[in-house]
N, CA, C and O of each residue as an XYZ file, in Angstrom:
692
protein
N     -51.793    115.983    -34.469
C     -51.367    115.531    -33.153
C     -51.549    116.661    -32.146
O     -51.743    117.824    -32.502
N     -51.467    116.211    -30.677
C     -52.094    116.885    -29.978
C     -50.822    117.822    -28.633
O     -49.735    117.327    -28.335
N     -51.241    118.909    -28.158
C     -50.183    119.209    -27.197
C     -50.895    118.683    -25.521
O     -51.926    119.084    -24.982
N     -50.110    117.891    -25.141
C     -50.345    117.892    -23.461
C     -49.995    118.922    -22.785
O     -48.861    119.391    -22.886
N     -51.123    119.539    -21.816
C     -50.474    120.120    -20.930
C     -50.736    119.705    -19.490
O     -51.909    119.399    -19.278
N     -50.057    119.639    -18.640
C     -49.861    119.052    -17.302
C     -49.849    119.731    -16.178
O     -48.702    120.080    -15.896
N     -50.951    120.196    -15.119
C     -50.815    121.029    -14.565
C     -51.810    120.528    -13.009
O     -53.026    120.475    -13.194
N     -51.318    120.198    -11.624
C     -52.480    120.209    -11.022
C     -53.294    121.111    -10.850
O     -54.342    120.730    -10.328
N     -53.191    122.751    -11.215
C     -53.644    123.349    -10.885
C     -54.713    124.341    -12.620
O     -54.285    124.806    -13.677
N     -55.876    124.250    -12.130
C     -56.826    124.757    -13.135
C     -56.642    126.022    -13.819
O     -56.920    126.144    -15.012
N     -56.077    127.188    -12.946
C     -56.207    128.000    -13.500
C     -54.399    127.836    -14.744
O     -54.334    128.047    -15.955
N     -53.737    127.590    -14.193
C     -52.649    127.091    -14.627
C     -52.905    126.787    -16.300
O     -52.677    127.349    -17.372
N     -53.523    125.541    -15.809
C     -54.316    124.521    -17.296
C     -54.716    125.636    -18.366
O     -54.129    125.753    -19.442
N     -55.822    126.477    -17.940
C     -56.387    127.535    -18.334
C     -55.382    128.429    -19.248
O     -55.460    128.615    -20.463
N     -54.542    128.868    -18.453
C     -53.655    129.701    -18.755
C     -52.577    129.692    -19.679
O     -52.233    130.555    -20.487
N     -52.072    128.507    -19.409
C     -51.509    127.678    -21.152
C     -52.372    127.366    -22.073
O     -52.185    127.617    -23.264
N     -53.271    126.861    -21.670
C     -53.981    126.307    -23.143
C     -54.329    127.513    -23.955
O     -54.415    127.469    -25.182
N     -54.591    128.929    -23.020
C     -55.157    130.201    -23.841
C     -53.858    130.402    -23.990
O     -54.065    131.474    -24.558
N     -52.493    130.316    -23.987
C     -51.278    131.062    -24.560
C     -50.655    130.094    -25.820
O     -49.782    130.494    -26.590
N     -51.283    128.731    -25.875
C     -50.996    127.583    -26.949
C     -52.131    128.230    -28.099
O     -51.644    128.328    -29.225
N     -53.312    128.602    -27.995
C     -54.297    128.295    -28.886
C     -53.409    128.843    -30.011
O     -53.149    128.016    -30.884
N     -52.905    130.035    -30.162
C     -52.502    130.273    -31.737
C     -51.238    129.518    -32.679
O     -50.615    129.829    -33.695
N     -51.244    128.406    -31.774
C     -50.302    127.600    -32.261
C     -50.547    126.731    -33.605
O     -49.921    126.380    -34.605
N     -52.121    126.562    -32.901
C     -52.842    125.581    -34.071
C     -53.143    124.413    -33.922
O     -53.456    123.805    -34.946
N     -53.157    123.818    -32.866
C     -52.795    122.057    -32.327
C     -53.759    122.296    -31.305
O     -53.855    123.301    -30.601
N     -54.602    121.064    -31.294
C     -55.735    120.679    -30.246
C     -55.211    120.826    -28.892
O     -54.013    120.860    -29.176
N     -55.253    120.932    -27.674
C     -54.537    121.315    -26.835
C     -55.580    120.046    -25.693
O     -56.793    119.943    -25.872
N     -54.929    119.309    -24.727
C     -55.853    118.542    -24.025
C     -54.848    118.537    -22.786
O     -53.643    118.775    -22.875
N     -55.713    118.151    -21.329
C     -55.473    118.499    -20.289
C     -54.937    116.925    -19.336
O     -55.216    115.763    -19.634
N     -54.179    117.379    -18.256
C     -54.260    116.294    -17.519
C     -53.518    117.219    -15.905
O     -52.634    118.075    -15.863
N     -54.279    116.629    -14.836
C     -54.408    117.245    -13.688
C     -53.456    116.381    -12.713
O     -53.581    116.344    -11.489
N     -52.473    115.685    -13.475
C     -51.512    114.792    -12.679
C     -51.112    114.096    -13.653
O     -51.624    113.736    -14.713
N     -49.392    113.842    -12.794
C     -49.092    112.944    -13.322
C     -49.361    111.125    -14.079
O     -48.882    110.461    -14.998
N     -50.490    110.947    -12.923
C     -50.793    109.735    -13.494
C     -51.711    109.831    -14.570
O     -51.446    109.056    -15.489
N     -52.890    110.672    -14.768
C     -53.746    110.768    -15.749
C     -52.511    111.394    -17.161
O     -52.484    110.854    -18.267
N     -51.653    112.523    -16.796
C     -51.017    112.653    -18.090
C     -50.129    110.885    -18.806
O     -50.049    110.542    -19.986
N     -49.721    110.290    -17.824
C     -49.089    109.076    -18.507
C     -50.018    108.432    -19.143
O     -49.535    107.968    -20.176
N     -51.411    108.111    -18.997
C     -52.418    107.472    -19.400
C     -52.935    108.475    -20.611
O     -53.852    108.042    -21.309
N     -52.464    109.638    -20.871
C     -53.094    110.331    -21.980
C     -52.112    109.885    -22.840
O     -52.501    109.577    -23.967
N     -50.733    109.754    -22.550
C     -50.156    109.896    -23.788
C     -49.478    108.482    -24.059
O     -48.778    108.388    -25.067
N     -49.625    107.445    -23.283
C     -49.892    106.032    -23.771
C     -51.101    105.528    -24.713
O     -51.222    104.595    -25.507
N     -51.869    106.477    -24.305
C     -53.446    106.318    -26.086
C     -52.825    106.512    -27.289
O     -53.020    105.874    -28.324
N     -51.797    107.747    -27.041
C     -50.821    108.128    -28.596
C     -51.899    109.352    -29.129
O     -53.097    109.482    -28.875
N     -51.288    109.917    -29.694
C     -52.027    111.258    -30.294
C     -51.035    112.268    -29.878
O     -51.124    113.273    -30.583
N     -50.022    112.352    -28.877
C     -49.370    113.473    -28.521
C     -47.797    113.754    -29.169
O     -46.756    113.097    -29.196
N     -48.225    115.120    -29.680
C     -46.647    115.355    -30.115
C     -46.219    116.498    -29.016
O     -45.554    117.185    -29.792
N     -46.163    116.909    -28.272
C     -45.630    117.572    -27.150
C     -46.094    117.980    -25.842
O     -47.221    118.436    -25.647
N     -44.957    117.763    -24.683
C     -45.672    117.241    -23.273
C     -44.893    118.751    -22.665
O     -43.783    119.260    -22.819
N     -46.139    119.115    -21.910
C     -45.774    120.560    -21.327
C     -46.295    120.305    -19.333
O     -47.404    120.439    -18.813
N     -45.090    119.954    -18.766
C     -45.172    119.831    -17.708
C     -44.506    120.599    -16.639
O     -43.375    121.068    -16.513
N     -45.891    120.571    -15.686
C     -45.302    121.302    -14.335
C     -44.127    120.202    -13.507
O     -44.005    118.977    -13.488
N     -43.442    121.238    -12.924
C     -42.369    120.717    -11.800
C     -43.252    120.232    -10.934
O     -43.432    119.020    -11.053
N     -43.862    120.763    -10.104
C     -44.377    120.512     -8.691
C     -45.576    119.751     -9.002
O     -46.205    120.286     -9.915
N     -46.090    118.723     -8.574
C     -47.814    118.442     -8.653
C     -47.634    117.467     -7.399
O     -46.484    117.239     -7.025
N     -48.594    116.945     -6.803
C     -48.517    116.184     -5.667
C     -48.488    114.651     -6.215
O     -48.302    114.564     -7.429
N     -48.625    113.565     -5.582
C     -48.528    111.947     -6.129
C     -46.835    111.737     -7.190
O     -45.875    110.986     -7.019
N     -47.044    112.493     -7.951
C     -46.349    112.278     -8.911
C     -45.889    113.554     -9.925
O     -46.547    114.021    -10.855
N     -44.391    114.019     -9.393
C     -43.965    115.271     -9.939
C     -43.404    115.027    -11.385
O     -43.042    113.987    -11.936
N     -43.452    116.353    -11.824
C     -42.927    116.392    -13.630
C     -41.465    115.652    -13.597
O     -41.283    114.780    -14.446
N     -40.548    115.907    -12.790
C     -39.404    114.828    -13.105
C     -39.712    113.281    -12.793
O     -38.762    112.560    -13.096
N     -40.471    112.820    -12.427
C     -41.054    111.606    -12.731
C     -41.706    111.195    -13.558
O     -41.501    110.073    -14.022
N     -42.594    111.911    -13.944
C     -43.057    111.830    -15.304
C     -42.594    111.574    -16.216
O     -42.894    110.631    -16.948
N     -41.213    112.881    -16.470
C     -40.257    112.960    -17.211
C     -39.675    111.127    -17.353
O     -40.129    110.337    -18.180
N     -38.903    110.894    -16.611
C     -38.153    109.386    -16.650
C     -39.105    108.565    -16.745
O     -38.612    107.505    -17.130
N     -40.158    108.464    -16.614
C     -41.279    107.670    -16.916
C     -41.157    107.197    -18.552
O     -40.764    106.165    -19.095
N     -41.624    108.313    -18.982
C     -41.384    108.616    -20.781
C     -40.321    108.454    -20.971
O     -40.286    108.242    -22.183
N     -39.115    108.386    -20.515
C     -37.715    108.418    -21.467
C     -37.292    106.955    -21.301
O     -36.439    106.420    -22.008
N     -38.203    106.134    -19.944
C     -37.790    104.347    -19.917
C     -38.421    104.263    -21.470
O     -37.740    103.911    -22.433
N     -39.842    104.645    -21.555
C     -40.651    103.625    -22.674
C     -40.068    103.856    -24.212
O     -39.652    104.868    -24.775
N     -40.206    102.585    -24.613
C     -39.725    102.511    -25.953
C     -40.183    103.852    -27.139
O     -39.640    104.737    -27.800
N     -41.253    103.405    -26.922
C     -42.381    104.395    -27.619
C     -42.403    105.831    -27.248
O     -42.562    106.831    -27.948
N     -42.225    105.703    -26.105
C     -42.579    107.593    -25.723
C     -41.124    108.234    -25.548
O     -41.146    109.363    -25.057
N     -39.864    107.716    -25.860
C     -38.484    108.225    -25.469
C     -38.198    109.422    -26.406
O     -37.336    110.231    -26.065
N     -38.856    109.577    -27.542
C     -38.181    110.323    -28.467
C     -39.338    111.684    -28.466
O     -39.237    112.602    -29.279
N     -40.706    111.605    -27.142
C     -41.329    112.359    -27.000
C     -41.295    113.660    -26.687
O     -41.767    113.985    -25.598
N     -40.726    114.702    -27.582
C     -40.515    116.111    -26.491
C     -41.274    116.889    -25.551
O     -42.262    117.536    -25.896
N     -40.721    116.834    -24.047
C     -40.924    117.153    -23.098
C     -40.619    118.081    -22.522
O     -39.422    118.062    -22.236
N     -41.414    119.383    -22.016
C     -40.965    119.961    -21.874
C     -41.832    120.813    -20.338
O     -42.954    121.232    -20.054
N     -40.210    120.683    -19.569
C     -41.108    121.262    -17.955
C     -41.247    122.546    -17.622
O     -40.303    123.207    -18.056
N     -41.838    123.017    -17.179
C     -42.057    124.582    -17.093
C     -42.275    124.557    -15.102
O     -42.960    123.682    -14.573
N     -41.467    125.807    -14.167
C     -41.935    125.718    -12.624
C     -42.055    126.943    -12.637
O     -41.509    127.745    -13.395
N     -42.868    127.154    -11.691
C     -42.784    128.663    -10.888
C     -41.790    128.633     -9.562
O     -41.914    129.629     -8.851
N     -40.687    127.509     -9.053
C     -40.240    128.078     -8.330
C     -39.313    129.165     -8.379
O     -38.843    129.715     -7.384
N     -39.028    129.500     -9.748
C     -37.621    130.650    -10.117
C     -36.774    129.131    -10.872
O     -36.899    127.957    -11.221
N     -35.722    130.515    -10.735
C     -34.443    129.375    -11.498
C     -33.349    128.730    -10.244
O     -32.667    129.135     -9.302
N     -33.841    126.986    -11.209
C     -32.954    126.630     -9.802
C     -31.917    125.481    -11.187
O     -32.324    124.658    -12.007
N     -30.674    125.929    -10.892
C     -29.498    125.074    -11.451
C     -29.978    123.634    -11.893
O     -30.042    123.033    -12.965
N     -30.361    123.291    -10.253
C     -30.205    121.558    -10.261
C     -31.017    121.082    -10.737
O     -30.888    120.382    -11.741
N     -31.977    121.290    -10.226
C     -33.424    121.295    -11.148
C     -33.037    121.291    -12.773
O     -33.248    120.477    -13.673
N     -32.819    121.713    -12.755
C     -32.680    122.326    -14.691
C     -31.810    121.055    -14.959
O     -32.235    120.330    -15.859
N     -30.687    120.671    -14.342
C     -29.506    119.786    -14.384
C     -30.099    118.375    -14.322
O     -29.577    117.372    -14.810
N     -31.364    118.435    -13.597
C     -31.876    117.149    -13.356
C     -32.964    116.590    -14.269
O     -33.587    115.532    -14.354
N     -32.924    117.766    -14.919
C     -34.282    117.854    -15.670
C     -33.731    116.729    -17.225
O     -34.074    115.650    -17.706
N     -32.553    117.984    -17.569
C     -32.108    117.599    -19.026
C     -31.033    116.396    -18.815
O     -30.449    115.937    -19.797
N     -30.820    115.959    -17.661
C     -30.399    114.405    -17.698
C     -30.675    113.539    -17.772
O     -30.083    112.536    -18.170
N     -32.123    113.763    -17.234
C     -33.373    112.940    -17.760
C     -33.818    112.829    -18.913
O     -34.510    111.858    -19.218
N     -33.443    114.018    -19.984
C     -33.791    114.073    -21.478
C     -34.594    115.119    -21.648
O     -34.720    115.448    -22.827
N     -35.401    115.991    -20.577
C     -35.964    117.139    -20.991
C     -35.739    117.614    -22.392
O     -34.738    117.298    -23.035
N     -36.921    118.562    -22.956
C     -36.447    118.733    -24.766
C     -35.953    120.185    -24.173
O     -34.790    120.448    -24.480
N     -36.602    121.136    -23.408
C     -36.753    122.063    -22.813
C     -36.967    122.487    -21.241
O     -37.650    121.734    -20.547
N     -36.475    123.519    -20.737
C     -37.260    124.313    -19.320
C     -37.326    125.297    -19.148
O     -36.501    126.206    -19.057
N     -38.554    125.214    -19.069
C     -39.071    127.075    -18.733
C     -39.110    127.267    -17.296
O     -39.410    126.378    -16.500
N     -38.708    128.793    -16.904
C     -39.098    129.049    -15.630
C     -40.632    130.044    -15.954
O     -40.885    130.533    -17.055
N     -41.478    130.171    -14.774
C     -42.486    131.285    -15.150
C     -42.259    132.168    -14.738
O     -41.502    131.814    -13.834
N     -42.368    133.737    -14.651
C     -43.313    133.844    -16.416
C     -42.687    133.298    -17.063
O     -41.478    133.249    -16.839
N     -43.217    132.698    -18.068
C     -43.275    132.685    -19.601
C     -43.458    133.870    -20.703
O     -44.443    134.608    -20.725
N     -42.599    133.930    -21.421
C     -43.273    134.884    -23.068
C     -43.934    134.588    -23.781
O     -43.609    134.195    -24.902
N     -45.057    134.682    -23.360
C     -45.553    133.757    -25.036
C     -45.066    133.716    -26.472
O     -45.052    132.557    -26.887
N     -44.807    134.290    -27.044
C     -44.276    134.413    -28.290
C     -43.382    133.330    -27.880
O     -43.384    132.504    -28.793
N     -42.493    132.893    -26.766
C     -41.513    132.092    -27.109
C     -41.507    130.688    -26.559
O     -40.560    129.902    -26.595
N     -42.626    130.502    -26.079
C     -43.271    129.178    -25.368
C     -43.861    128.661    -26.743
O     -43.549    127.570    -27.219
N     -44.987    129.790    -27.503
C     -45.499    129.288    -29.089
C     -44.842    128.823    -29.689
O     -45.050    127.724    -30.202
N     -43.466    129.733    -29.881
C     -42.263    129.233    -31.076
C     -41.427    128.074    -30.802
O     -40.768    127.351    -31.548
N     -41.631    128.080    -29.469
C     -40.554    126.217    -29.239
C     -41.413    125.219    -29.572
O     -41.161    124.360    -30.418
N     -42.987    125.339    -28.586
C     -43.542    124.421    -28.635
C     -44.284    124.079    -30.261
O     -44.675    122.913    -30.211
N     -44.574    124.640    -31.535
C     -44.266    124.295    -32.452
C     -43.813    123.283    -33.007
O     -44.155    122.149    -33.341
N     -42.252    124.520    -33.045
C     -40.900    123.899    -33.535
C     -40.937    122.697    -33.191
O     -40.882    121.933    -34.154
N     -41.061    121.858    -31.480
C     -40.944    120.916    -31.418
C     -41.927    119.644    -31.935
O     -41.653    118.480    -32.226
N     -43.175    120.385    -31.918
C     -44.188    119.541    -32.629
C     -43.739    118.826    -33.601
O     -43.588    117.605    -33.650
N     -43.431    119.990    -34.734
C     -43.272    119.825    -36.073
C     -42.202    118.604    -36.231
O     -42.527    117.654    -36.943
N     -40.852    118.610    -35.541
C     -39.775    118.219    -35.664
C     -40.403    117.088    -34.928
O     -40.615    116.219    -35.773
N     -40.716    116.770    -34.011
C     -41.542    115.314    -33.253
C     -42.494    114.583    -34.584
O     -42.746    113.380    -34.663
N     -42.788    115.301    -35.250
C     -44.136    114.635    -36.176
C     -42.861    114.367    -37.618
O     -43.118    113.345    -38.255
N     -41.788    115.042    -38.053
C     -41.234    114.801    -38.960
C     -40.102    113.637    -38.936
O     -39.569    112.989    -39.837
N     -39.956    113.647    -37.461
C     -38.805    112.421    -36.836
C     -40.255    111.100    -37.187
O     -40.142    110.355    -38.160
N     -41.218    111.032    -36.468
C     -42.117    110.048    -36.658
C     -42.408    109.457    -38.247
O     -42.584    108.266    -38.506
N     -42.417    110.607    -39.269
C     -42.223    110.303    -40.737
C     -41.240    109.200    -40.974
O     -41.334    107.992    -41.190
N     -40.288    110.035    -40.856
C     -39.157    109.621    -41.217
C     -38.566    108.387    -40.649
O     -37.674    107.789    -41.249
N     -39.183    107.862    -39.151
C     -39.059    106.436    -38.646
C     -40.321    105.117    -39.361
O     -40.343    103.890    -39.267
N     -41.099    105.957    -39.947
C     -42.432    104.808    -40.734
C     -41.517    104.980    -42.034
O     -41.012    103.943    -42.463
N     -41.330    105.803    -42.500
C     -40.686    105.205    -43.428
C     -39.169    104.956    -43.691
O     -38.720    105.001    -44.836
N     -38.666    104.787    -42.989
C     -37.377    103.472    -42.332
C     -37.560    102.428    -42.630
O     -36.943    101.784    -43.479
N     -38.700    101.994    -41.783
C     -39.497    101.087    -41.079
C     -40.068    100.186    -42.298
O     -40.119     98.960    -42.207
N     -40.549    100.988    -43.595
C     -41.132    100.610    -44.351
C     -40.243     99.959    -45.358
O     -40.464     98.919    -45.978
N     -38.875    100.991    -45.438
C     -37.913    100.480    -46.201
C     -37.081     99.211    -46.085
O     -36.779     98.347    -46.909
N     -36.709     99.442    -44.325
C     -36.749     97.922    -43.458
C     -37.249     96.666    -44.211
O     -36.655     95.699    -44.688
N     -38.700     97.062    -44.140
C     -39.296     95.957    -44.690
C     -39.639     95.361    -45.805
O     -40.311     94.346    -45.989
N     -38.874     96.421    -46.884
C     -38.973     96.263    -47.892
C     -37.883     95.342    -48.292
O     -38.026     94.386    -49.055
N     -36.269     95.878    -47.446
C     -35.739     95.576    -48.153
C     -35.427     93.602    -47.363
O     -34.760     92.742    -47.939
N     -36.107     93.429    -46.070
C     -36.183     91.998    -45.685
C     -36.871     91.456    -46.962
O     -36.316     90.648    -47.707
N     -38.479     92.098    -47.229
C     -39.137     90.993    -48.308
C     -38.436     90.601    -49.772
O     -38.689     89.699    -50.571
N     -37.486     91.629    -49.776
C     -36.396     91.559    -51.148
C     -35.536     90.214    -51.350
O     -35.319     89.327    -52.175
N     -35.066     90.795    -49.597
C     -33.944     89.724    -49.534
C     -34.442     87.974    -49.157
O     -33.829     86.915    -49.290
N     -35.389     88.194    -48.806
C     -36.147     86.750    -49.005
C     -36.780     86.399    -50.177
O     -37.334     85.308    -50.306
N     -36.740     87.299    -51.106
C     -37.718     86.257    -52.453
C     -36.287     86.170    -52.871
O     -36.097     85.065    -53.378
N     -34.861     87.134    -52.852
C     -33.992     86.971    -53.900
C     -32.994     85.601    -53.077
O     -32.433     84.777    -53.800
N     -32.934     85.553    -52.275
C     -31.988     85.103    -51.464
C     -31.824     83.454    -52.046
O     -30.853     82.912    -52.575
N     -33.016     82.984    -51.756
C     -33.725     81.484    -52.273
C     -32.791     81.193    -53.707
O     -31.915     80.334    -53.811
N     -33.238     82.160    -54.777
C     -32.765     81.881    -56.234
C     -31.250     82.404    -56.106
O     -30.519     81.845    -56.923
N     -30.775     83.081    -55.510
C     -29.492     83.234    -55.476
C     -28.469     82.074    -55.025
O     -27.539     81.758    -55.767
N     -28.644     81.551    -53.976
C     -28.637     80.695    -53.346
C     -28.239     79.035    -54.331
O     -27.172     78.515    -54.655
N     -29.567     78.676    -54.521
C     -30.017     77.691    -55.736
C     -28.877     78.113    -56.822
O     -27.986     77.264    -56.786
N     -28.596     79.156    -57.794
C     -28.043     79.591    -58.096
C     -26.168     78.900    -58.392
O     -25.501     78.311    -59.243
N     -26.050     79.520    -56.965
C     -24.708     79.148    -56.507
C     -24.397     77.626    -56.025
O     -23.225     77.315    -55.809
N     -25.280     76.825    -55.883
C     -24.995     75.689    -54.796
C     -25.110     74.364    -55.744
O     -25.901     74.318    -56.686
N     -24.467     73.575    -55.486
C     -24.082     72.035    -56.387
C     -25.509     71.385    -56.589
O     -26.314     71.712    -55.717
N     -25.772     70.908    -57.133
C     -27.069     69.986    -57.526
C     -26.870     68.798    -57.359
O     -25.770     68.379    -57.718
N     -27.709     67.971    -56.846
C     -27.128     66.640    -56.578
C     -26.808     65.842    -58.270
O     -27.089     66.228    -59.404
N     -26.225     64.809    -57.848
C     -26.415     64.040    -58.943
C     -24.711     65.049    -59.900
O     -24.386     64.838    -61.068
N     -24.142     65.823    -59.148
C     -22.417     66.150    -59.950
C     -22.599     67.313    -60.498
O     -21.674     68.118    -60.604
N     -23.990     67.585    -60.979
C     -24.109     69.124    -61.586
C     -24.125     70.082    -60.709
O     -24.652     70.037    -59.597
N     -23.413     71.174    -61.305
C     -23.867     72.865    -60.543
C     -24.506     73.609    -61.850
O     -24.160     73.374    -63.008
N     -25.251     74.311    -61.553
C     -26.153     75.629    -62.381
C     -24.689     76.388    -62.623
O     -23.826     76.546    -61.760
N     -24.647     76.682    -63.577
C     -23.395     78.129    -63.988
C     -24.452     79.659    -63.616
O     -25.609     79.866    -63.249
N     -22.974     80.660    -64.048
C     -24.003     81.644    -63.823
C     -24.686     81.703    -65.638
O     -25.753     82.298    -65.792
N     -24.322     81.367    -66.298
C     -24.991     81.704    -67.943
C     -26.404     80.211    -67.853
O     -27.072     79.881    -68.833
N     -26.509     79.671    -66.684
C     -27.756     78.796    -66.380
C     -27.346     77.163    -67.443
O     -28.239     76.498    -67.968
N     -26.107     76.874    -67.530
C     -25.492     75.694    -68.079
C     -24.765     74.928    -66.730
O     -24.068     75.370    -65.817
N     -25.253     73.622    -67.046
C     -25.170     72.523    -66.013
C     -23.561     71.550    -66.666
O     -23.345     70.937    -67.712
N     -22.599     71.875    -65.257
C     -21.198     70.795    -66.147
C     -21.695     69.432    -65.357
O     -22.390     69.266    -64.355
N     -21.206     68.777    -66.018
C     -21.292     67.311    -65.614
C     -19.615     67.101    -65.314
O     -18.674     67.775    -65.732
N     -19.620     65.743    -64.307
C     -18.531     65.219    -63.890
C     -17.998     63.958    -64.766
O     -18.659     63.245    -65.520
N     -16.884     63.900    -64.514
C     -15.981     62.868    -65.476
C     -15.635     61.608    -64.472
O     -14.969     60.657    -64.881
């Protein structure tokens, strides 16, 4: 899976993707908000690295964008600004569900080690919901082949008989 990064500005783009490479994860671009929503509605992304500021459509929109959709809510997101540190911002960010916020600079060493971490933990939550999902469905197809004979089982037969559980039929007097 892949890391988004979100940036209107090129050299920006540039500049993360060369501080992601030793992460290990394909790294792919989007120059706005609207092209990043359209990248990561294709699916392939396990972590969204967005700017605050972009024009049309800023990273806290983005942000609530992803946290309406079913599919993309459990996506970690994470905004990074150069305006400095601002409280509300930050406040507005993680009410929205932000996973993370960076102000810039950045450390690399510690932009690598979150964005990872969060990969990993995004791709192991996704495991662990297919196979839920699988068990889900295992245990519906269970309960529909058993349900029928259980059922039959328990329930009067016309004509005065019931099935016992040792599979002996009483008759009526």
């Amino acid at each position: 899976m892949k890391i988004l990064v979100v940036d209107d500005r090129e050299d920006n783009l540039f500049a993360i993707e060369s501080l992601l490479r030793p992460v290990g994860r394909p790294v792919v671009r989007a120059h706005s908000g609207d092209e990043a929503l359209k990248t990561v509605l294709r699916g392939g992304i396990a972590v969204v690295i967005l700017d605050v500021v972009m024009p049309q459509m800023d990273g806290l929109e983005v942000l609530a964008y992803l946290k309406r959709l079913e599919h993309t809510r459990n996506l970690p997101v994470v905004l990074m600004t150069g305006l400095g540190r601002d409280d509300d911002l930050a406040a507005r960010a993680y009410d929205l569900g932000v996973s993370d916020f960076l102000v810039k600079p950045v450390d690399p060493w510690v932009v690598r080690t979150k964005i990872r971490a969060l990969a990993d933990l995004y791709m192991e939550n996704q495991s662990l919901r297919a196979q839920l999902g699988a068990l889900t469905d295992r245990r519906a197809d269970t309960s529909a082949t058993l349900l029928p004979d259980l059922l039959e089982s328990r329930l009067p037969r016309p004509g005065g008989g019931a099935k016992g559980r040792a599979g002996s039929t009483r008759g009526t007097d």
